[in-house]
TORVEXKOL-489280 format. One record per residue (C-alpha): residue number from 0; x, y, z. Coordinates in steps of 0.1 Angstrom, whole numbers. Each point is the difference from the previous one (the first is absolute). Example, Ala and Ser with C-alpha at 12.3 -4.5 7.8 and 13.67 -1.06 7.14 Angstrom:
// residues 2
ATOM  resi      x      y      z
ATOM     0    123    -45     78
ATOM     1     14     34     -7
END
This chain:
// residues 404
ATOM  resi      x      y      z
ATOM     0    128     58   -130
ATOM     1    -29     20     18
ATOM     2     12     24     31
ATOM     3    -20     -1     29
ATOM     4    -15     30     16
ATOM     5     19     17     28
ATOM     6    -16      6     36
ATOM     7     23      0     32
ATOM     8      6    -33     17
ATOM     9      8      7     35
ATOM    10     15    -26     24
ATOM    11    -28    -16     20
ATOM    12      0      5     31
ATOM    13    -32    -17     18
ATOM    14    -16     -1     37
ATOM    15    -13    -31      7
ATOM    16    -38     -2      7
ATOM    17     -6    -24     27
ATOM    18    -37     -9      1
ATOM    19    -34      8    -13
ATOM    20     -6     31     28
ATOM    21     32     16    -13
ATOM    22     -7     -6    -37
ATOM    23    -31     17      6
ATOM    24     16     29     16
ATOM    25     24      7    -22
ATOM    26    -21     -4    -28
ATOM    27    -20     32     16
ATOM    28     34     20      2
ATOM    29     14     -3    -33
ATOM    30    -38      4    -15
ATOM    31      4     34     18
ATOM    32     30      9    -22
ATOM    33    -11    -17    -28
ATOM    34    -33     20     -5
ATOM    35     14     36      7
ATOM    36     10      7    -39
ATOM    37    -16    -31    -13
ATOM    38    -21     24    -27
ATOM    39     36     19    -11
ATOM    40     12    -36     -5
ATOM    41    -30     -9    -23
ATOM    42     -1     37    -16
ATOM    43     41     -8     -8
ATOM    44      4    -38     -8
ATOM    45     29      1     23
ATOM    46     11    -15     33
ATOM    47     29     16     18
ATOM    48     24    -30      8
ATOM    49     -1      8     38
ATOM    50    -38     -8      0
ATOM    51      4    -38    -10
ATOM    52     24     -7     22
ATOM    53    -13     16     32
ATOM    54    -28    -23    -10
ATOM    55     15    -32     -8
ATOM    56     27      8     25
ATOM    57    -25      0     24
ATOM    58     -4    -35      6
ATOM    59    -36     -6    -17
ATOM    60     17    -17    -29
ATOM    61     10    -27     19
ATOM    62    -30     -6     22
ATOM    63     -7    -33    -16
ATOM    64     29    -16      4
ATOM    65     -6    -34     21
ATOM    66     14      4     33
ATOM    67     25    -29      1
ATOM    68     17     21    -22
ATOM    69     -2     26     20
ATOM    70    -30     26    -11
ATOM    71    -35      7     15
ATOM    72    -15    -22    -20
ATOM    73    -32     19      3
ATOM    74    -35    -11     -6
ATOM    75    -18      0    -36
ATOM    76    -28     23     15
ATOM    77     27     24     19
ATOM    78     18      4    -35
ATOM    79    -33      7    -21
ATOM    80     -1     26     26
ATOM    81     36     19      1
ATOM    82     -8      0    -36
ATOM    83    -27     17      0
ATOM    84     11     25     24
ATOM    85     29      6    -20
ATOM    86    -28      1    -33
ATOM    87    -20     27     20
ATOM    88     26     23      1
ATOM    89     16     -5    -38
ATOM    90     -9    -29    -19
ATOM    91     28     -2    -23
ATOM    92     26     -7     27
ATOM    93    -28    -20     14
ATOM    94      4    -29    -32
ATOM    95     39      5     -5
ATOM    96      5    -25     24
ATOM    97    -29    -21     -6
ATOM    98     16    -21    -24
ATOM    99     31     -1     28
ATOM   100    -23    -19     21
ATOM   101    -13    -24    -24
ATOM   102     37     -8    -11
ATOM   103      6    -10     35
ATOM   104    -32    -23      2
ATOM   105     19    -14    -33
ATOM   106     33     -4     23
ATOM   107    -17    -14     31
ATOM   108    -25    -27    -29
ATOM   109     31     -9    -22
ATOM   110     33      8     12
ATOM   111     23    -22     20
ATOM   112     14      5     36
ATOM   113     29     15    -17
ATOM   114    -14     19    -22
ATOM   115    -28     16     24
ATOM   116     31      5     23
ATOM   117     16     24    -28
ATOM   118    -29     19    -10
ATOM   119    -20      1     34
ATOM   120     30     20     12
ATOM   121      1     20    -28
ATOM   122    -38      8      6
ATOM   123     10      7     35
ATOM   124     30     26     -5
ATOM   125    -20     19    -21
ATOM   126      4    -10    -34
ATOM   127    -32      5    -25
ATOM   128    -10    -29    -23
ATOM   129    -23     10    -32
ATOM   130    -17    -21    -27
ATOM   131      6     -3    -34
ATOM   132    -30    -31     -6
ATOM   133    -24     18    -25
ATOM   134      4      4    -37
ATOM   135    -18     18    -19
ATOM   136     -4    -13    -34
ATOM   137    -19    -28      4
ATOM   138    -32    -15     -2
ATOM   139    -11      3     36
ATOM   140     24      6     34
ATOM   141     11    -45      2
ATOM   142     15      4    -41
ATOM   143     37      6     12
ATOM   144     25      1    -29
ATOM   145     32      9     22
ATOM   146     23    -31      2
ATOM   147     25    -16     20
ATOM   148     27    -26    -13
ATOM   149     32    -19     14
ATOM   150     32     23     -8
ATOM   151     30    -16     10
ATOM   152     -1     -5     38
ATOM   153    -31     23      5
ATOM   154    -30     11    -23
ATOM   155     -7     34    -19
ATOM   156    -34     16     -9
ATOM   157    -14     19    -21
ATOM   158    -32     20     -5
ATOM   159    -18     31      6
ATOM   160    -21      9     26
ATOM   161    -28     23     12
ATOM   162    -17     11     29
ATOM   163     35     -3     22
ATOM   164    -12     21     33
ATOM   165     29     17     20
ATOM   166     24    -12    -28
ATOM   167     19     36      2
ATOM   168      3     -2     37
ATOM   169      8    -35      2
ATOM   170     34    -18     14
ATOM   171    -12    -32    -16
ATOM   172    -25    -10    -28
ATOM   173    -18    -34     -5
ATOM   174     -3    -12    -35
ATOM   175    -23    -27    -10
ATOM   176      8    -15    -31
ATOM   177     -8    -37    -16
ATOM   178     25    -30      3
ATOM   179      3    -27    -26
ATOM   180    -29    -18     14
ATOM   181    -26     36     -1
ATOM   182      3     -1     38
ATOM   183      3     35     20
ATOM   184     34      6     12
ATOM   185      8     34     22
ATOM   186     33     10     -1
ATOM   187     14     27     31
ATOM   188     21     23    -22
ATOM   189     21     30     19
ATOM   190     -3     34    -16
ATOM   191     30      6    -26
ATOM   192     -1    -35    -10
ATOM   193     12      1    -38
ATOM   194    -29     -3    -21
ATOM   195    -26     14     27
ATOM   196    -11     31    -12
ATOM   197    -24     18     19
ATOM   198    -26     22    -21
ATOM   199    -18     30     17
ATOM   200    -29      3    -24
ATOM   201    -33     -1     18
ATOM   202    -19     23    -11
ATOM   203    -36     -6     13
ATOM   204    -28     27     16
ATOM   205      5    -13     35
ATOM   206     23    -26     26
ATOM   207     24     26    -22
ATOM   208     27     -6     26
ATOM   209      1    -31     -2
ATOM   210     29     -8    -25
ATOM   211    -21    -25    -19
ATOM   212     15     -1    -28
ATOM   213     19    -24    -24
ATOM   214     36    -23      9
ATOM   215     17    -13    -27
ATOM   216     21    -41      5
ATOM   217     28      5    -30
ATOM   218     20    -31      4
ATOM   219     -3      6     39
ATOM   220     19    -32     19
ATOM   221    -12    -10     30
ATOM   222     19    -21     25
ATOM   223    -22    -39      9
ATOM   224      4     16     39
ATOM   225    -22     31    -13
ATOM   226    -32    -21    -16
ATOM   227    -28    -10     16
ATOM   228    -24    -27    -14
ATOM   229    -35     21      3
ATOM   230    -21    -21    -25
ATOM   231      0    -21     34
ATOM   232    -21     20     19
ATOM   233    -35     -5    -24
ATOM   234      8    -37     -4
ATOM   235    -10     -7     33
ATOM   236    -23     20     27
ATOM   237     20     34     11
ATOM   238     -8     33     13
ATOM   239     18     16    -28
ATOM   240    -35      9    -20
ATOM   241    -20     14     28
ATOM   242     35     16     15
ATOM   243      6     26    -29
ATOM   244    -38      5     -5
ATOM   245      0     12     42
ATOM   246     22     23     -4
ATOM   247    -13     17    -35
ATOM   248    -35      2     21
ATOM   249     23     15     29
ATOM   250     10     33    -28
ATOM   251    -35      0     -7
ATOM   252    -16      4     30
ATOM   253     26     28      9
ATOM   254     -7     19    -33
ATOM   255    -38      6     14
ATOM   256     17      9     32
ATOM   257     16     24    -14
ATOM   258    -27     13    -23
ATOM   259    -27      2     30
ATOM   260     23     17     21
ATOM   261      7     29    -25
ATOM   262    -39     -4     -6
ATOM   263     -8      9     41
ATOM   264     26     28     -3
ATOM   265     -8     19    -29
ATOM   266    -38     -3      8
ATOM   267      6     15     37
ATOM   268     24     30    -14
ATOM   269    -11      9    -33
ATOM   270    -30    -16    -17
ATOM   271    -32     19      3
ATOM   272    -36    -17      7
ATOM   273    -25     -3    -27
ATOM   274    -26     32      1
ATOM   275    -28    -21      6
ATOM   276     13    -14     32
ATOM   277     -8     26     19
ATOM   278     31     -1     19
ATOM   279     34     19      6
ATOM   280     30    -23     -5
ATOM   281      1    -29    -28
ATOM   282     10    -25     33
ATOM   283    -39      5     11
ATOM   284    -13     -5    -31
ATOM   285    -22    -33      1
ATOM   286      9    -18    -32
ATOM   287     33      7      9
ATOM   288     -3    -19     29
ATOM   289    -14    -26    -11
ATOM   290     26     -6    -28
ATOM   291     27      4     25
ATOM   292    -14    -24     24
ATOM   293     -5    -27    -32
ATOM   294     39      7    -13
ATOM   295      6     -8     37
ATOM   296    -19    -31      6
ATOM   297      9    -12    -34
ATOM   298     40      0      7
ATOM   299     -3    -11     32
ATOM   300    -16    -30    -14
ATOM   301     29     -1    -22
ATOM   302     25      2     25
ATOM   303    -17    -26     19
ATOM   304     -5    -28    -25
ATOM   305     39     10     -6
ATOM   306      9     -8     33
ATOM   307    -21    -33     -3
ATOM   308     18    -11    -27
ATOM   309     39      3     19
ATOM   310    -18    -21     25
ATOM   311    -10    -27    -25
ATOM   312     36     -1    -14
ATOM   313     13      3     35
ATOM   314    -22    -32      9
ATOM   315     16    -17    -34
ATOM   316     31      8     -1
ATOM   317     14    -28     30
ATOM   318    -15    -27    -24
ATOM   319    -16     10    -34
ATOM   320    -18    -23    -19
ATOM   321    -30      3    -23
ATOM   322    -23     10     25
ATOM   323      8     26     19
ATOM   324     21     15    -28
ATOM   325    -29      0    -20
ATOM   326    -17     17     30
ATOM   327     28     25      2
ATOM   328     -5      7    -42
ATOM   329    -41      8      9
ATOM   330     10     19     27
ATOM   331     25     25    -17
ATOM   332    -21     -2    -27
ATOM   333    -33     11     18
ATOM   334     26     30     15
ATOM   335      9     11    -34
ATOM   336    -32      4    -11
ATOM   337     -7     28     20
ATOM   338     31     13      7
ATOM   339      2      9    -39
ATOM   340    -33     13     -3
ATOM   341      2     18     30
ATOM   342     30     13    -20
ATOM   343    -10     17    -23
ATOM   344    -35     13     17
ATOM   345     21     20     27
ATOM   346     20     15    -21
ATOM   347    -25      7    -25
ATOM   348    -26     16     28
ATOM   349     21     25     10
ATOM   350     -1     21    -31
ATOM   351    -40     -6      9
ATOM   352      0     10     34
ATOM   353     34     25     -2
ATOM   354    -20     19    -29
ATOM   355     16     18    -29
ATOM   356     35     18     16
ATOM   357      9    -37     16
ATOM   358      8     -6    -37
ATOM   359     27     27      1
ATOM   360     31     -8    -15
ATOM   361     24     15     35
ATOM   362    -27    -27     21
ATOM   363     14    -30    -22
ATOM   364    -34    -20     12
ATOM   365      3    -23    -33
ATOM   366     27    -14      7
ATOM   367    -26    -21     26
ATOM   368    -17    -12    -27
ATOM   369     24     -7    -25
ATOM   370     20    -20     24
ATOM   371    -34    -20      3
ATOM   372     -9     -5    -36
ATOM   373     43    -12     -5
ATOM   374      1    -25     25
ATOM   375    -33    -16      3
ATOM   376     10    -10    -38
ATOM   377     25    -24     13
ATOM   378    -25    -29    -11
ATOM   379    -37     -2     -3
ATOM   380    -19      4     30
ATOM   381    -33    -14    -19
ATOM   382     19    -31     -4
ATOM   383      2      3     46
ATOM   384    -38     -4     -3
ATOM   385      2    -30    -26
ATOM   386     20    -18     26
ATOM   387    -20      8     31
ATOM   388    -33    -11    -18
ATOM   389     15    -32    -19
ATOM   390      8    -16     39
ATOM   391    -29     12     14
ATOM   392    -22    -13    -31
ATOM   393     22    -29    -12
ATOM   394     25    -14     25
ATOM   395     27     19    -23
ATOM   396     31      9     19
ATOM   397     20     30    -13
ATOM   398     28     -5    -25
ATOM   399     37      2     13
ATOM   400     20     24    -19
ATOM   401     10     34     12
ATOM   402    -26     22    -15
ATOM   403    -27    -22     23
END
């Protein structure tokens, strides 16, 4: 038997967000903490534990929860937007709870009243849900080899699993494993459970904070109160597809924040104009300007097909069907497209614009861009073009899975 890695989990104790104003302003107070020693955090691969959960205690964790149950339920477009605030000022903390979110969309799609009682107040008190979905191994992301079987009056899985974000901070992990029938099962699985072991080995060049790395299902039983039927929600039209896809754009579009903020800074203070600009500060020279201006427009753009597309899954979500979640799926898709390249051209131009000593090592400037070049990897974003030109061309709506 594996041991799991060890990180402090505190107690939660959460405030309770009430609506989309306060979301938003809390959002704004805890990036303010979050970014002060966001680039020691990169530099070190390490969190301190009081960092997570002044975040998650916070409140914005549970932000989603529907209100009969007694959270903010906020809009799709408001939460695309605290995460991207939170994204601007460290992007890392910005996707731990991503997957958090997602796993309560799987709640709220699959689970019943009893069930979305348990966990909603979970949610609400503070606790932090991470994923364990991905393998590794396989052919491509949908060949799942983890499985799921009847033991005695519950089931047990096991598998391996990669990609598991906020694993080392979480209070509970979701594994999705195969039953009998190759249908997706998620099982809710507190921390400590024997036969959950928890594996801090991300080792990647960027979203290094991230605790991405591997969770292990050795004979791990799972109570039938705990498991949630999630092949469900691509049999028929949900918003579970264009849901995790918003809030991926969401880390995007704060990563080019980020990276054209540090851009406008360092250019003001310390780059130095180009000698046939004729001028005396790099933040006067011309092509500078210009290149600023684009990064601007271009990310605004971003941000505003972003917010577009929590509208279309705001206007779905009372009832989807294939329509307007197909309309939703073009939308975030359309927002993803340029909130990835966007991406990776912010954080890229500022070594451009910033000159030479912005790529000082005590500056940590790359960690902009390698957060980028990580996370926009999370699937294809040519494949974002396919699906916008295949319904504009041929009637063709997108495909429902999660990576769509």
């Amino acid at each position: 038997m594996s041991e799991s890695a060890v990180y402090p989990i505190n107690p939660p104790a959460a405030h309770r967000i009430a609506d989309d104003a306060e979301a938003l302003r809390v959002a704004a107070q805890v990036a303010a903490v979050l970014q002060e020693h966001a680039a020691e955090r990169d530099r070190s691969r390490a969190v301190p534990a009081e960092i997570v959960d002044l975040y998650s205690n916070s409140g914005l964790w549970g932000i989603t929860v529907p209100k009969e149950y007694g959270g903010a339920q906020v809009s799709c477009a408001v939460l695309a937007q605290v995460i991207a605030i939170i994204s601007t000022a460290d992007p890392s903390l910005g996707q731990i709870p991503q997957n958090h979110y997602c796993l309560l969309e799987d709640i709220r799609l699959q689970g019943t009243p009893a069930q979305q009682a348990h966990f909603f107040e979970l949610a609400l008190r503070g606790h932090r849900f991470a994923n364990a979905l991905s393998e590794t191994g396989g052919k491509n992301v949908q060949d799942i080899q983890a499985t799921i079987r009847r033991y005695g009056d519950g089931y047990v899985i096991n598998g391996r699993k990669g990609y598991c974000t906020g694993s080392l901070y979480a209070h509970w992990l979701a594994v999705l494993a195969l039953d009998e029938e190759q249908k997706g099962q998620l099982a809710f699985v507190e921390r400590g459970t024997k036969g959950l072991v928890i594996v801090d080995d991300w080792d990647s060049i960027g979203q290094r904070t991230t605790s991405s790395g591997t969770v292990l299902a050795q004979d791990l039983q799972v109570a039938p109160f705990n498991l949630f039927p999630t092949y469900r929600s691509y049999e028929s039209p949900t918003l579970a597809g264009p849901f995790a896809q918003l809030t991926t754009a969401a880390i995007d579009a704060g990563i080019a924040r980020a990276a054209l903020r540090d851009t406008v800074e360092f250019v003001r203070q310390f780059a130095r104009p180009w000698i046939d600009a004729g001028v005396e500060k790099a933040s006067e020279d011309p092509l500078t300007i210009i290149q600023i201006g684009a990064l601007e427009i271009r990310l605004e753009a971003a941000e505003a097909l972003l917010e577009r597309a929590g509208w279309a899954l705001d206007a779905a979500r009372p009832t989807p069907d294939e329509d307007n979640v197909a309309l939703a799926s073009l939308a975030v898709a359309k927002a993803k497209v340029l909130t990835t390249e966007i991406a990776i051209e912010a954080s890229n131009k500022l070594f451009e614009l910033g000159g030479t000593r912005s790529t000082l090592k005590k500056h940590n400037f790359d960690r902009h861009w390698r957060n980028a070049r990580v996370h926009t990897l999370h699937d294809p974003v040519r494949w974002k073009y396919h699906v916008v030109g295949n319904w504009l061309l041929n009637g063709v709506k997108p495909p429902r899975h999660d990576w769509s």
